[in-house]
N, C-alpha and C positions, 0 to 999 in steps of 0.2 A: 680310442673309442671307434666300434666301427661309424658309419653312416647309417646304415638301411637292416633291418630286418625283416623278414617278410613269415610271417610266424603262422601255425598251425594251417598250415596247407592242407586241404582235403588229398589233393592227389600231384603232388611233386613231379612231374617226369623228367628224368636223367638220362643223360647221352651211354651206354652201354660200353664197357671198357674191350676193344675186339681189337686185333692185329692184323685185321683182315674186311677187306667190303662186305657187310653183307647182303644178303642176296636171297627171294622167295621167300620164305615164311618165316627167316631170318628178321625179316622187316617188321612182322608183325608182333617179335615180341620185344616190350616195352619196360624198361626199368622204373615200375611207379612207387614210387613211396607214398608211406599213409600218415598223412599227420606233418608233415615234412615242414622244417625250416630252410629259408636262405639266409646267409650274413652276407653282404657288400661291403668293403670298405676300397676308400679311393676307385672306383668304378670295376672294381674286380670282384669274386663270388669267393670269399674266405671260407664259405662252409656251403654244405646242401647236402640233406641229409633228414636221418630222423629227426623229429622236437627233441631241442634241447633249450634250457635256460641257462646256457654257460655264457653267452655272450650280449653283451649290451650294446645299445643305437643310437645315436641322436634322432632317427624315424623309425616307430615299428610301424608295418600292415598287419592288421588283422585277417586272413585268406581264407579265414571258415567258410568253407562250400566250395571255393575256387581250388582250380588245375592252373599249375604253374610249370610252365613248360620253357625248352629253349627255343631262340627265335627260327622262324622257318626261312629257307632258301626256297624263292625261285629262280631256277635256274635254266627257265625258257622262256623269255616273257617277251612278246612285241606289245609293248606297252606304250609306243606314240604308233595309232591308228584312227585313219577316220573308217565312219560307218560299222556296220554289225551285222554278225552273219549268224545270229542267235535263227532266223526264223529258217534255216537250215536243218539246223537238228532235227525241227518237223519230217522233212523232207528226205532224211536219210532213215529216220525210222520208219519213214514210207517205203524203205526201201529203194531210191533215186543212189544212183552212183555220182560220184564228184564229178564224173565227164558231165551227165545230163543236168546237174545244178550248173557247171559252167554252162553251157547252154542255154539256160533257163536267163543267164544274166546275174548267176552268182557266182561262189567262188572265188578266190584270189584277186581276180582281176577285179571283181566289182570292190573290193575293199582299196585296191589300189588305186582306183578309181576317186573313191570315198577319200582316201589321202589326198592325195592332189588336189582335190577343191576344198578341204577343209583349212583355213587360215592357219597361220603358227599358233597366235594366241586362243585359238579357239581349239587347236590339238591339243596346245596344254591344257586347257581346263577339262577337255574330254581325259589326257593321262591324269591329269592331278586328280580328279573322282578316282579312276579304276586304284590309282597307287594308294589312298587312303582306304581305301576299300580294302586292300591289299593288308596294309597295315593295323588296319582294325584286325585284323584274323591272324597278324602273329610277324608275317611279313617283314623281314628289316633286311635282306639282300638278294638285292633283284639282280639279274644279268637282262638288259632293256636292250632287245634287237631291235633296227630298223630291218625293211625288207619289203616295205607295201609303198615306197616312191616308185622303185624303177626308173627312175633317172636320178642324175646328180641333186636337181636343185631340190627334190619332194626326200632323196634319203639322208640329204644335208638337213633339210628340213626339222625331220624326224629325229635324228641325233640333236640338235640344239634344242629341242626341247625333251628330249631325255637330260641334258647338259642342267638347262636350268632346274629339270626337278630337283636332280640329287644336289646344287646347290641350294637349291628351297628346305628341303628333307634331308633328319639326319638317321642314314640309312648306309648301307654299303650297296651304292649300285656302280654294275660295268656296265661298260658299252660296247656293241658288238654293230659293225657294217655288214649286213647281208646283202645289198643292193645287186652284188652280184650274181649270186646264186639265186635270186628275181630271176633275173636273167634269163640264166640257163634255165629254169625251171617254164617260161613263157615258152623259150623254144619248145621243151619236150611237148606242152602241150597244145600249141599249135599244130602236130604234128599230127594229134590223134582228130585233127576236122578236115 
């Protein structure tokens, strides 16, 4: 007997069978099925496809109206950061260049800024909101750069609590050291003041 059926799906979507990356308007088209069944059994997908009644569950879902999709990758995420550079956006559809927002007291530095005084346990609870956030909308494998320490102790910082999320959440997250390419990147831009 399987486990899980997930029955009368409004809109199924299915990974595309290709031999190859694709690429441009490749992306945009979608294998959705109408009506769609899944069957799970032992944590695996035994079917996905059109409705069918051939197979039985110990759990069905009913998915009338819902899109069942596969989980998403992100696969660029600095997801332990203090502070926000949301009111940036403003400021570049003003037309402001990233030189003249550094300037201004934004930009990278001021996020890195924002990292260093934010406690560990107080990053986490800022990453654990964004990662559930994350999650709620499909989310289950993150690649979680540091990169906004700049020094040892702020991007050790920042990896230990990427560390503890993914032992908190069960997710596929990697972890990536950027602290260096900080670095370099500080240099280039000191160089344009």
């Amino acid at each position: 007997m399987n486990d899980l059926i997930i029955n009368h799906i409004a809109e199924l979507i299915l990974p595309r069978s290709t031999d190859k990356p694709l690429k441009g308007k490749e992306l945009d088209e979608l294998n959705v099925v109408k009506n769609g069944t899944v069957v799970i059994k032992d944590g695996k997908i035994v079917y996905a496809g059109t409705h069918t009644d051939d197979y039985d569950a110990t759990e069905t879902i009913d998915a009338s109206g819902k899109v069942v999709s596969p989980a998403l990758v992100d696969a660029h995420t600095h997801l332990t950061f203090g502070g926000s550079r949301e009111h940036e956006m403003s400021l570049k559809r003003q037309g402001k260049s990233y030189l003249e927002i550094l300037e201004m007291g934004g930009g990278i530095l001021s996020t890195v800024n924002a990292t260093r005084e934010t406690s560990e346990d107080d990053l986490f609870k800022k990453a654990e909101h964004d990662l559930l956030t994350m999650i709620k909308h499909g989310v289950l494998a993150v690649e979680s750069k540091s990169g906004y320490g700049l020094d040892r102790e702020n991007e050790l910082k920042q990896l230990k609590v990427s560390n503890r999320l993914a032992e908190k959440y069960d997710l596929d997250m990697k972890h990536t050291f950027l602290g260096l390419m900080l670095y370099l990147k500080r240099q280039v831009q000191m160089r344009h003041f």
